[in-house]
N, C-alpha and C positions, 0 to 999 in steps of 0.2 A: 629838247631845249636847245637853243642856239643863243650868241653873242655874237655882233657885229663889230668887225674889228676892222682893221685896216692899216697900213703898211705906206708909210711916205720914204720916198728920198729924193731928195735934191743933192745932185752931183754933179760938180761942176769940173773935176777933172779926173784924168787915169788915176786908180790909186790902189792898192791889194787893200782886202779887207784886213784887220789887227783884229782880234777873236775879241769880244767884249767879255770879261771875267763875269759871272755872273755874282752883283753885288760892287762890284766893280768901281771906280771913279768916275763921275759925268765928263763927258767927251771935252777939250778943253775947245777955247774962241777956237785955236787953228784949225781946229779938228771941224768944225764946224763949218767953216770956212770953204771945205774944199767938198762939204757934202756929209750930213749927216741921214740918216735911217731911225725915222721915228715909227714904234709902235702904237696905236690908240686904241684901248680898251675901251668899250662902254662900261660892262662889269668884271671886276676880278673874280674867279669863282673862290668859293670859302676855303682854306687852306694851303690855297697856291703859295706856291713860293719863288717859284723861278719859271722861266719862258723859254724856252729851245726853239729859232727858227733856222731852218734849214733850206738849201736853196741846190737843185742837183738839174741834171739835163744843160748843160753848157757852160755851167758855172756852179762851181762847188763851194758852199762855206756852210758855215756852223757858228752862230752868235748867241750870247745866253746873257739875259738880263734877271736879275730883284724884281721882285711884283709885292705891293701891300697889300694880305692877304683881306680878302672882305670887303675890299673899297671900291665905292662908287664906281668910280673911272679910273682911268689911268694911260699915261702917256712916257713909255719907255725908251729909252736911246738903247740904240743896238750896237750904234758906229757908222761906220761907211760899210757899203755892200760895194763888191765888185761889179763894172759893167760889163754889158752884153743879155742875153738871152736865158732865163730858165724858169727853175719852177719852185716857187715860196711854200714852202709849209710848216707850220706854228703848232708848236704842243706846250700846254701846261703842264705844268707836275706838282705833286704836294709831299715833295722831298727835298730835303736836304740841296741848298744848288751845288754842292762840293759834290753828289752823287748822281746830276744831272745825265750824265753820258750814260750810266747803266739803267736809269729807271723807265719806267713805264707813265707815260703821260695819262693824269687824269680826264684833260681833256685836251681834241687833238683839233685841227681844222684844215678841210678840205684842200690838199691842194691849186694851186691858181698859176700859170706863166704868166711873167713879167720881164719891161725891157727895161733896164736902166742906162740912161745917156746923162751924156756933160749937159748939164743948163736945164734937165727936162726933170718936173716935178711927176713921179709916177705914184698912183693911187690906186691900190690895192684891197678890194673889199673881200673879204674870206667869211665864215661860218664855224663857229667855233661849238661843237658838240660834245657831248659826253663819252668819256672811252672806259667804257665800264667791262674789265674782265671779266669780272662774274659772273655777266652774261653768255661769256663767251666758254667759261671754264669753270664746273661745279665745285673740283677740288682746290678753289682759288683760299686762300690762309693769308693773302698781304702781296704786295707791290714784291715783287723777286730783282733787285738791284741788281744782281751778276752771279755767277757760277762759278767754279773752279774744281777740274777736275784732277784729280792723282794717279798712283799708282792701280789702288785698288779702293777709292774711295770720289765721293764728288761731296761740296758742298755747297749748300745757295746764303747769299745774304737779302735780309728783305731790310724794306724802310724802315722797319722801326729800330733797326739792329743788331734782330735775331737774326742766329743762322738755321738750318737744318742741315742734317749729316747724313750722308747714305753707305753703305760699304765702311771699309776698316780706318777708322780714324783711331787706330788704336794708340795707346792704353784709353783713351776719354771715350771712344764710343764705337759702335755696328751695330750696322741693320742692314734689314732689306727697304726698307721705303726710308724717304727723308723727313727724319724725324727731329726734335727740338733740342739737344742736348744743355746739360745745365752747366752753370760758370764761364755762360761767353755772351755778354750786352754790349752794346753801344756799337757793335760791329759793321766797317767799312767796309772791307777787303779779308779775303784767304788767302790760304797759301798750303795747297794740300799736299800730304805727304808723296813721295816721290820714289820712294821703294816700300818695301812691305816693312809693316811695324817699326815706320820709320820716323821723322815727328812733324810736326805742322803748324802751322803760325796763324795769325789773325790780327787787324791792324785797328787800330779805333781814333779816333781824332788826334787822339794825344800819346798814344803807348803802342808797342808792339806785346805782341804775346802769342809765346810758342809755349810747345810742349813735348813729350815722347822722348825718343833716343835723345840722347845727350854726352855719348861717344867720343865726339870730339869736338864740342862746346859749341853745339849749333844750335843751344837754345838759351847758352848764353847764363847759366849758372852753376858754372864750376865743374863739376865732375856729377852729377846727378842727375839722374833722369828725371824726370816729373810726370804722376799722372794728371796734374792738372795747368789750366794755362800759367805762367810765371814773366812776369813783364820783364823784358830786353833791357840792362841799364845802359843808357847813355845814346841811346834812341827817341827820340819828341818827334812829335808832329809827322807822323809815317806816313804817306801817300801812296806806296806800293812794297808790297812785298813777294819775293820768291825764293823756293825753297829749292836744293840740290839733291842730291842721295847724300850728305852729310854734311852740306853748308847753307847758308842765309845769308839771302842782300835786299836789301831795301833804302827806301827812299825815301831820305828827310831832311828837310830846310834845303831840296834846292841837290843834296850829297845820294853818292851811292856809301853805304855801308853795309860790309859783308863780314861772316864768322865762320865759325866750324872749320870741317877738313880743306886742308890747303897741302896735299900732298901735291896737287898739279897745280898749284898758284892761282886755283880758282875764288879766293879770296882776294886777289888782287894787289897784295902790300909791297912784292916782291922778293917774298920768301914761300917756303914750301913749307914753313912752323904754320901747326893749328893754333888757333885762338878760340877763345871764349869770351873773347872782349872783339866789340864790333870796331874794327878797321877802316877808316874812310879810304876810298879810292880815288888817286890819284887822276882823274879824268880833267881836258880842257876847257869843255863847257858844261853846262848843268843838264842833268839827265832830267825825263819824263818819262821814261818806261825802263824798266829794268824785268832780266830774265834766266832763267838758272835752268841748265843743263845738267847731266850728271856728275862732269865734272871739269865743268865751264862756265863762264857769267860774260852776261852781255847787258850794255844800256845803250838808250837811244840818247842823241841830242841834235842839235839843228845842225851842229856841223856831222855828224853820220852816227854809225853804230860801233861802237866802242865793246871789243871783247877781251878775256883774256881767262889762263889756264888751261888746261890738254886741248890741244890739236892736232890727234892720230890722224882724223879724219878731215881736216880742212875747217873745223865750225868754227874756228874763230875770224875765217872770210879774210885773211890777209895775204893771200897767196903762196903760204906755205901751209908744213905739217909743225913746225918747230912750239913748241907748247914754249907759252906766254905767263910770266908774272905780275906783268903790269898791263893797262888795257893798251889795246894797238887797235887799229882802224881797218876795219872791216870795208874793204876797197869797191865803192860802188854801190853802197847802201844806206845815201843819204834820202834825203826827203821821206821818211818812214811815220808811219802812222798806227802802226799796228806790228809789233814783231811777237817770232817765237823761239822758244828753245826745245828741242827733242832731244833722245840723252846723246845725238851728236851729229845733230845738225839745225839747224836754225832754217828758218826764214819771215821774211819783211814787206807789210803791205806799204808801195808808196801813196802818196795824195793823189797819184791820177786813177788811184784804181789796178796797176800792174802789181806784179807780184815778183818779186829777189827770192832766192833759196842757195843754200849751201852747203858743203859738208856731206857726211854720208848717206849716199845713194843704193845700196845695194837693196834695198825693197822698191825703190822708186819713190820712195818720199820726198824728192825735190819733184816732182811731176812734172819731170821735163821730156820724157819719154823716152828713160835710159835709165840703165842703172851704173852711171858713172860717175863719181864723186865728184864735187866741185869744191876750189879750192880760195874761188873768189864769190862772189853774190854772182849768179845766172840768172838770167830772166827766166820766167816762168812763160810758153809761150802759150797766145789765145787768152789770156785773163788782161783784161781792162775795166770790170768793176768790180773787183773785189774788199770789202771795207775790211774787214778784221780775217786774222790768220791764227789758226792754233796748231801745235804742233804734241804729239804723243811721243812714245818712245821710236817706232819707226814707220809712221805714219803721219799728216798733214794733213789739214783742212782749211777749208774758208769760207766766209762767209760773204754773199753779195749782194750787192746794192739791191736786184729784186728778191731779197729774202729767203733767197735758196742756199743750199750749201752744196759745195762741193769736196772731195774726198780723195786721195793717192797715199797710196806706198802701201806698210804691210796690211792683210787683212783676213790675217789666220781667225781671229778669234770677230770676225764680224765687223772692226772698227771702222771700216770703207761705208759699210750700211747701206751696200747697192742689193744687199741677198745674198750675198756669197762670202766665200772664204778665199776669195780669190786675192794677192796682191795687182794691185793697179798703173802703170807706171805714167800715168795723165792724171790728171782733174774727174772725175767720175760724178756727175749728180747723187747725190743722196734723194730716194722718190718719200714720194709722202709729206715732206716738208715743205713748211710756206712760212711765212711772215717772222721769219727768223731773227732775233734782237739780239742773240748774243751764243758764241760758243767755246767749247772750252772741250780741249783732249786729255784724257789721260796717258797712264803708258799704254794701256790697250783697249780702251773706251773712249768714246767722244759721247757729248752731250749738249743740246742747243735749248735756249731758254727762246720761247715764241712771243711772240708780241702782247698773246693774251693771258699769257702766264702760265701757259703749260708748260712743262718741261722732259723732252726727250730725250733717252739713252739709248746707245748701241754700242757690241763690243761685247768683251770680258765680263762677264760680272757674277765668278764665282765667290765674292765678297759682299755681294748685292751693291756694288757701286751704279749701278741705273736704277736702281729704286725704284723698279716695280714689283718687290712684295714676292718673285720669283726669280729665284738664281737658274742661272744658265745663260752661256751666248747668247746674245739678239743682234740677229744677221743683219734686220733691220730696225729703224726706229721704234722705240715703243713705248707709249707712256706714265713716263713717274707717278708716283702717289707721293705727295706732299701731306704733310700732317699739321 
């Protein structure tokens, strides 16, 4: 089955794309003016709800529109596209447009190059087909929105909500496969535990919600532990969450706030006192990614990457070792698109595709081909498409533009996922992997969710955190059992 679609813009001057929020406000006269990017559907498929087009090979953006699901036609505003030369490709989804970036397109369309110039109306006709996992994947159970790997634990979220749990999400749950655990709906985002029998959070449109240790008030009710989830007070509208070896920071309305252990000020308020009440953080501009080390926190924002608390080893990227109470600037680690935290070193994918790293080096997890710490963001050399970065306890990953991953630093227990137990001090291919949509490390596992909804682990997994139904190391990739 196909739909005929097609792609206009009329640009009549230089101008950077502005991302259209999906749902977003019609473009206004001026915006129009200088060249708008209209979508035209003949049919919307049943349940869509938002549009993802993407534009790569010489010119990078990412625009997401509203769709009325069921309806005849339709003719979407995108915005302006930047000019020059690349390559458009359009996928529908039947999620949620606030979880567009992690989902899996129900239906995709062929990619096509196109030129866009000043004054020139360009017309784009694509093929819109059905992107049916299930054909692809037996064990498919639902749309897999994103992953989130821990200690000794991973967990996926799907569209409708649910999560599945693999490895020790303890006190709430273990297994060896990813299986459905009860008292956790509406679910956007994770936030896996980060040491053993440690606790773990989970975020939903409106509430945060942790659980487990509760030590030093990192879940935010008092002096108690909990074996079930307990909502965050004084937390609304959560958009990301991450957890520490015994603190929590997330992100709502726009703020970072952070709780639990603040022995190293990795709480951020300017004291070394734990809280159990979540603390806003002092930052200049408004974050979009926020990331928790073991006893460090970092957020992105357009003016760079804001870190602060323990810096033995350089991770908080400001050119000393001196540990931070409030956030300090991370020198050289603007324009980020994708960052991570390891328990003490980071690193940052920028928009062109290169890749920053920092902090401790001594397994080669900055994969810069050295095992020398770095005390500011280092360029990662040889990497120019890299989109997303995940980082483990002392190892790193990434993911690229053609849907491979790549692998550096420890890899005692498999995490590298080249065959061996070898540490790496470069980028290594992980083999067997293809159509890569998303990855996530633990502290000694990594695991990539595929385009068709399978989902790979390698690493550790004497917790069964890779959820294949058998514990033991997997040197290499091996495929989860989802339930």
């Amino acid at each position: 089955m196909s739909i005929q679609h097609r792609v206009v813009a009329n640009l009549a001057v230089l101008a950077a794309l502005p991302l259209a929020a999906c749902g977003g406000a019609e473009p206004s006269a001026f915006d129009e003016s200088i060249g708008e990017a209209t979508l035209e559907l003949s049919t919307v498929p049943t349940g869509a709800q938002c549009l993802q087009v993407v534009g790569s090979a010489g010119i990078t953006f990412t625009a997401t529109a509203a769709l009325s699901a069921g309806s005849s036609s339709a003719s979407v505003s995108l915005g302006r596209l930047p000019l020059g030369s690349g390559t458009i490709n359009a996928s529908v989804f039947d999620v949620a447009c606030a979880s567009i970036g992690g989902a899996t397109p129900t239906w995709i369309a062929d990619a096509q190059a196109a030129t866009f110039r000043p004054g020139v109306v360009t017309t784009l006709s694509m093929n819109l087909r059905a992107n049916n996992p299930v054909l692809a994947n037996a064990n498919f159970v639902g749309n897999i929105t994103s992953l989130n790997a821990g200690y000794d634990a991973t967990g996926l979220v799907l569209s409708d909500g649910t999560v599945r749990f693999a490895g020790n999400w303890s006190p709430m749950f273990g297994g060896n496969v990813f299986a459905k655990p009860v008292g956790l709906s509406g679910v956007l985002g994770l936030a896996a535990p980060k040491t053993y029998n440690a606790h773990g959070c989970a975020r939903t449109s409106t509430q945060l919600f942790c659980w487990g240790d509760n030590s030093y008030g990192q879940i935010g009710t008092g002096a108690s532990n909990s074996s079930t989830p307990v909502a965050v007070a004084g937390i609304s509208s959560p958009t990301a969450v991450s957890v520490g070896d015994y603190h929590t920071c997330v992100l709502s309305n726009g703020g970072v706030y952070c709780l639990g252990y603040n022995g190293n000020g990795q709480v951020g308020n300017g004291t070394t006192t734990n809280t159990s009440t979540p603390v806003m953080v002092s930052i200049a501009a408004a974050a979009d990614l926020v990331v928790t080390g073991t006893y460090h926190s970092c957020a992105n924002t357009y003016a760079g990457v804001y870190c602060w608390g323990y810096n033995g080893s350089g991770q908080l990227g400001d050119g000393t070792s001196t540990q931070r109470l409030w956030p300090i600037v991370a020198y050289g680690a603007e324009g980020t698109v994708s960052l991570a935290a390891g328990d003490s070193h980071m690193c940052a994918v920028r928009a062109d595709g290169t890749v920053r790293c920092w902090g401790a080096n001594y397994a080669g997890q900055l994969g810069d081909g050295t095992t020398t710490p770095r005390l500011t963001p280092t360029l990662v050399p040889g990497i120019n498409d890299a989109l997303q970065v995940a980082a483990g306890w002392s190892h790193t990953c990434l993911r690229r533009a053609n849907g491979t991953v790549m692998c550096a630093g420890a890899g005692n227990y498999g995490q590298i996922g080249d065959g061996s137990a070898q540490s790496r001090l470069t980028f290594t291919q992980v083999p067997g992997l293809s159509g890569v949509a998303s990855i996530s490390a633990g502290s000694f596992h990594t695991c990539a969710l595929l385009d068709n909804q399978q989902v790979y682990c390698w690493g550790i997994d004497d917790s069964g955190s890779s959820g294949d139904g058998s514990p033991g190391n997997n040197y290499k990739p091996i495929a989860a059992i989802v339930q």
